[in-house]
TORFI-580297 format. One line per 2 residues: number of its first residue (from 1); their letters; for each residue x, y, z of N, C-alpha, C. Coordinates in Angstrom, 2 decimals. Each point is the difference from the previous one (the first is absolute). Layout:
residues N
NUM	a	X/Y/Z/X/Y/Z/X/Y/Z  ...
//
This chain:
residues 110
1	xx	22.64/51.47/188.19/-0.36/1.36/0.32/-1.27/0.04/0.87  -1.18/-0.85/-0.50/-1.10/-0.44/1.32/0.44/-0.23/1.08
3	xx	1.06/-0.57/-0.05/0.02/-0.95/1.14/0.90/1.40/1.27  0.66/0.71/-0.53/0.89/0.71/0.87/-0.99/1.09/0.38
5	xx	-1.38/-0.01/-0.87/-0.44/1.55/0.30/-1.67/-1.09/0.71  0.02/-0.61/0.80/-1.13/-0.43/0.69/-0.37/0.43/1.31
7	xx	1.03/0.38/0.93/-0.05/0.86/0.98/-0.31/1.12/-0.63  0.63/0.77/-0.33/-0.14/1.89/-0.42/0.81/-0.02/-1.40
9	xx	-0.92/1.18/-0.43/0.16/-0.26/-1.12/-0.56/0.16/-1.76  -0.02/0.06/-1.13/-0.43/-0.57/-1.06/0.27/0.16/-1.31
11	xx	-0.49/-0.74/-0.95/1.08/-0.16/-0.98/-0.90/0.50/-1.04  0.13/0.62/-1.11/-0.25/0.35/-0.96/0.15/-0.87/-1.24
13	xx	-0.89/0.05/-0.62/0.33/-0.96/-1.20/-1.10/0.44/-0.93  0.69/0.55/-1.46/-0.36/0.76/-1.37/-0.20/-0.68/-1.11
15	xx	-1.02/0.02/-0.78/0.59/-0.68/-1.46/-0.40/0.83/-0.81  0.76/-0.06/-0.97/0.49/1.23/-0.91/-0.28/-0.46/-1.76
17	xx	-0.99/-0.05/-0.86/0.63/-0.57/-1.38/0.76/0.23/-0.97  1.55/-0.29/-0.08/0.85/0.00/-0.87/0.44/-0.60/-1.02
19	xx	0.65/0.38/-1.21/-0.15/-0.79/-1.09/2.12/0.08/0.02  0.54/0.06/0.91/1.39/0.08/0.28/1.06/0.62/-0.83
21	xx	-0.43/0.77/-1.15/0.50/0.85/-0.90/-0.08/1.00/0.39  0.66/0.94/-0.66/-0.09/1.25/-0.10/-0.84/0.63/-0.63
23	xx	-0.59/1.61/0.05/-0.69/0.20/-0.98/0.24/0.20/-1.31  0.76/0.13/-0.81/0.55/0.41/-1.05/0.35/-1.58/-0.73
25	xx	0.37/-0.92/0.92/-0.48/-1.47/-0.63/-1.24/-0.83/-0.01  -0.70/0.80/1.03/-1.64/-0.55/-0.41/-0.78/1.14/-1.02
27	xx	0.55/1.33/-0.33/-0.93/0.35/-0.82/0.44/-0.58/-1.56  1.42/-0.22/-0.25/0.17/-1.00/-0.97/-0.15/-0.86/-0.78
29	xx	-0.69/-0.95/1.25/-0.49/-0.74/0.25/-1.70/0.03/-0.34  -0.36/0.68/0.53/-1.40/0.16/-0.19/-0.05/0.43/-1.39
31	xx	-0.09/0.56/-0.96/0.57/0.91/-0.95/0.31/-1.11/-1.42  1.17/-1.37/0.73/0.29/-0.62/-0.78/-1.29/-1.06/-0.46
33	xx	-1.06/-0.18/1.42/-0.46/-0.86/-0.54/-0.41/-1.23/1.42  1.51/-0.04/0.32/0.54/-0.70/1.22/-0.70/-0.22/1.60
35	xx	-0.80/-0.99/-0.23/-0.86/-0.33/1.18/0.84/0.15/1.40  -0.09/1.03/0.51/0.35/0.16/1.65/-0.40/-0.64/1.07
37	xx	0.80/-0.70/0.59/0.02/-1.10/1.04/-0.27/0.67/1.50  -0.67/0.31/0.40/-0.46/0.84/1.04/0.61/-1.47/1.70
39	xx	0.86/0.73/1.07/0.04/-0.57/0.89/-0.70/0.93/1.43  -0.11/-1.24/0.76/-0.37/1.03/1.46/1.18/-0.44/0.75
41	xx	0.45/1.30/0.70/1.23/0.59/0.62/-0.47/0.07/1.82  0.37/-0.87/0.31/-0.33/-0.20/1.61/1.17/0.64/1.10
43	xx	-0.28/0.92/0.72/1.09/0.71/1.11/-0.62/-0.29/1.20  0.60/-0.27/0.97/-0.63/-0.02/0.99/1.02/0.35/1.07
45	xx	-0.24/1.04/0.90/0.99/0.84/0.89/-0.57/0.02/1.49  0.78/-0.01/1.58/-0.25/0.13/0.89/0.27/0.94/0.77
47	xx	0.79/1.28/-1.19/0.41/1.07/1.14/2.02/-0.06/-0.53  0.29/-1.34/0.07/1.19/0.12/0.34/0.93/-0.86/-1.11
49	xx	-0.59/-0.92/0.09/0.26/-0.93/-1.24/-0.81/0.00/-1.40  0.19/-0.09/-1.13/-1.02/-0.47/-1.36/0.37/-0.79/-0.80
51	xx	-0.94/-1.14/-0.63/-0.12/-0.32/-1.01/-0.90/-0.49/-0.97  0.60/-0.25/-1.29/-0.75/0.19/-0.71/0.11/-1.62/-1.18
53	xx	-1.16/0.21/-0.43/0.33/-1.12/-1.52/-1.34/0.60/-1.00  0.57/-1.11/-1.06/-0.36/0.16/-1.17/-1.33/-1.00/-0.66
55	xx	-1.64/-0.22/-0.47/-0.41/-1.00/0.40/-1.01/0.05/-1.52  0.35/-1.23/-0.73/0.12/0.19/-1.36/-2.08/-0.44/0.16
57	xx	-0.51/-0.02/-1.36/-1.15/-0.17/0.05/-0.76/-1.42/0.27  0.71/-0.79/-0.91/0.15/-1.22/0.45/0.15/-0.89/1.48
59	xx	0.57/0.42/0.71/0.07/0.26/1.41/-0.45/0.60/1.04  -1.00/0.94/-0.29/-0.55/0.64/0.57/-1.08/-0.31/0.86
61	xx	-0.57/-1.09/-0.59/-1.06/-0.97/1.37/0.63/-0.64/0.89  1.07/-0.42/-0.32/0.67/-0.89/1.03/0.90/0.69/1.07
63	xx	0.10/1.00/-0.37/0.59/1.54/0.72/-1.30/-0.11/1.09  -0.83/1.03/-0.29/-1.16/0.38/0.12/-0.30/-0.79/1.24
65	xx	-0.32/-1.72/0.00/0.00/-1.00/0.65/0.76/-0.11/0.94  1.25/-0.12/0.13/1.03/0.16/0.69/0.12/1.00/1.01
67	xx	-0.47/1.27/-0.24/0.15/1.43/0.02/-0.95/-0.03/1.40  -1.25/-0.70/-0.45/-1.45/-0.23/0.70/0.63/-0.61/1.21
69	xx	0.62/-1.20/-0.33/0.25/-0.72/1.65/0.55/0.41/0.46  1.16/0.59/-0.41/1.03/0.76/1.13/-0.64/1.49/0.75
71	xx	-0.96/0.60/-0.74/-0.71/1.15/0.81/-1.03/-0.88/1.08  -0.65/-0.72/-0.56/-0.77/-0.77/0.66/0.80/-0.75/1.79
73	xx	0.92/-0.42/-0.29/0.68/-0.26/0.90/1.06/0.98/1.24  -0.07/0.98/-0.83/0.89/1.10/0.83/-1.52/1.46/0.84
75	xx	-0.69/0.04/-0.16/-1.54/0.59/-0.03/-0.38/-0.52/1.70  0.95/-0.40/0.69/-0.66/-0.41/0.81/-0.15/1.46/1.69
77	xx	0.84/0.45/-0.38/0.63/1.37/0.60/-0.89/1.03/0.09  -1.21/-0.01/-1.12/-0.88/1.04/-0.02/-1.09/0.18/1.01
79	xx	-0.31/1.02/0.57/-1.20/0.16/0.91/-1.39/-0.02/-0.80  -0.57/-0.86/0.60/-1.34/0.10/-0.15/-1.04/1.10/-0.48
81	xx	-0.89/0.28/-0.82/-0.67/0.96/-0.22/-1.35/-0.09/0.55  -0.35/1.52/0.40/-1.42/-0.07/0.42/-0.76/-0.12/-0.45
83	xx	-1.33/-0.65/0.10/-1.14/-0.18/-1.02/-0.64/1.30/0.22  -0.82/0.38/-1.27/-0.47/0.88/0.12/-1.46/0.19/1.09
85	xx	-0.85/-0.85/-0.06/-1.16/-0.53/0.71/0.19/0.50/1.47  1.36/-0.92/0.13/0.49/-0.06/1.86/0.16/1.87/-0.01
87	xx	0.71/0.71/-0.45/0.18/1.26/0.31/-1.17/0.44/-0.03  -0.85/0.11/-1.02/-1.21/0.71/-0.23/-1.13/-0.18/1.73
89	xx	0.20/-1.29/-0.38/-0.52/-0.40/1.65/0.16/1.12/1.21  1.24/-0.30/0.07/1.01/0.42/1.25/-0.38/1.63/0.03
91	xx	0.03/0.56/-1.41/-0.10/1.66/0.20/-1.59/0.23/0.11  -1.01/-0.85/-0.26/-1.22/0.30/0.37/-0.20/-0.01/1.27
93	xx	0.27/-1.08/0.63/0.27/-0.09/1.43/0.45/1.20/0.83  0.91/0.15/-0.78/0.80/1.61/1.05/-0.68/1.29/-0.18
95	xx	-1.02/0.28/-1.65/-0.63/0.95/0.14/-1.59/0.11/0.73  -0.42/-1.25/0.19/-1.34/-0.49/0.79/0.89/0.26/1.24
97	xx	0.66/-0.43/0.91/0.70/0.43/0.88/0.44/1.61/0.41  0.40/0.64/-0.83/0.06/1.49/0.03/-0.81/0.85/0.05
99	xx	-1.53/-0.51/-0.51/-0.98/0.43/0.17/-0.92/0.08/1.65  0.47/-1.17/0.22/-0.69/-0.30/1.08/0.96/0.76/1.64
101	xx	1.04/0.27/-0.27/0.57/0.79/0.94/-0.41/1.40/-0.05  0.20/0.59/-1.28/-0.48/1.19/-0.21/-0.68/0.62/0.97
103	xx	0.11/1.34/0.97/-1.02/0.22/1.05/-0.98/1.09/-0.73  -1.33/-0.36/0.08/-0.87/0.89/-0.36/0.24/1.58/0.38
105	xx	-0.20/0.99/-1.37/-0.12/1.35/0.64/-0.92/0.16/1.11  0.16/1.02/1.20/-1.13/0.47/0.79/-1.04/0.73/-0.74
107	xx	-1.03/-0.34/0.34/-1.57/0.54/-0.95/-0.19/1.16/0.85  -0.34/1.29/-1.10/-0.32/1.31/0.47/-1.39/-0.11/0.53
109	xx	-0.05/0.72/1.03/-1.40/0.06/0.39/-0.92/1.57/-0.42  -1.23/0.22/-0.29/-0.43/0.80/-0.96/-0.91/0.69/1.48
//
């Protein structure tokens, strides 16, 4: 899905925490006693296509990890951001500049 949306483009990707029951079997559940197994629910959509998985707790660093290189590797598409410094610069410049064009009012004579 990176890979098709690197020209134009981008992909969305959600995580959601689900415990894959229903509610009426987790309040049961809760109720009975019954330690709830909480998962994170990963979607990730481009507009046109989606999917999704399921990513138990146990697994979840190595997800996580995984997750990292492949953004890391697809990231290359993004434009550059401005520093703040360089702008700040740049607009002092233009208002020291604006000043200096400015044509003086004509002075009344008394």
């Amino acid at each position: 899905m990176f890979e098709q949306s690197t020209e134009k483009g981008s992909v969305w990707v959600t995580f959601k925490r689900s415990s894959m029951k229903s509610k009426v079997k987790r309040n049961k559940m809760a109720t009975a006693g019954e330690p709830i197994e909480y998962r994170c629910l990963v979607r990730a959509t481009d507009g046109k296509k989606k999917i999704s998985t399921s990513v138990g707790a146990k697994d979840h660093q190595r997800f996580q990890a995984s997750y990292a290189t492949v953004l890391k590797a697809h990231m290359t598409a993004l434009k550059k951001r401005e520093r703040k410094e360089k702008r700040k610069a740049a607009d002092a410049d233009k208002k020291q500049k604006g000043l200096k064009k400015r044509p003086s009012a004509p002075k009344a004579s008394v």
